[in-house]
N, C-alpha and C positions, 0 to 999 in steps of 0.2 A: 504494500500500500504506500502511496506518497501524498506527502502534503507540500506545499507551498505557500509557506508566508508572505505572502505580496509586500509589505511594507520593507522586510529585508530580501529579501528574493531566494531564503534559504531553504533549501529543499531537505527536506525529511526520508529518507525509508526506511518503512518497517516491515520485515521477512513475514508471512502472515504463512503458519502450516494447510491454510487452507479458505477457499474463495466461502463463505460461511457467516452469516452474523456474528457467531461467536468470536469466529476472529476477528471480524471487523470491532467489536464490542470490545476484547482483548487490546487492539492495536490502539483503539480509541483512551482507554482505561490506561494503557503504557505512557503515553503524552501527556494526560491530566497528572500521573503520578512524578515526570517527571520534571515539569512545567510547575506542580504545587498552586499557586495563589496567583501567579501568572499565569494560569492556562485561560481562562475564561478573558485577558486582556489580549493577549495575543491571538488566539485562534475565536475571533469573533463572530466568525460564521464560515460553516463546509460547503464545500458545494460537492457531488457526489456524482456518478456517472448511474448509467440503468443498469448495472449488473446487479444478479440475482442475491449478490451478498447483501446490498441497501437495500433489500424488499424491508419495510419494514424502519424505513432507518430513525424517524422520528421515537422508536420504543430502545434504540440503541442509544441515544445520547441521552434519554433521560436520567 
């Protein structure tokens, strides 16, 4: 999975064992844990593609 912080242009990846909510879920929960109190300033909004792992994606980030 990758992310991209627009404001610094740094790209992120995370190995995910599989295309899955849970590892989407997993990958998401690895950033907030290591981001802390910062996570919710920096990554102020996803934007997600249609694959079958985001079915669902609004029950992943809650």
């Amino acid at each position: 999975m990758t992310f991209l912080e627009r404001l610094t242009k740094k790209y992120i990846v995370i190995e995910m064992k599989a295309h899955t909510n849970e590892c989407v879920k997993q990958a998401i929960d690895s950033l907030e844990e290591k981001y802390g109190k910062k996570f919710r300033k920096i990554f102020k909004s996803m934007t997600k593609d249609n694959g079958h792992e985001f079915f669902n994606y609004d029950k992943i980030i809650a």
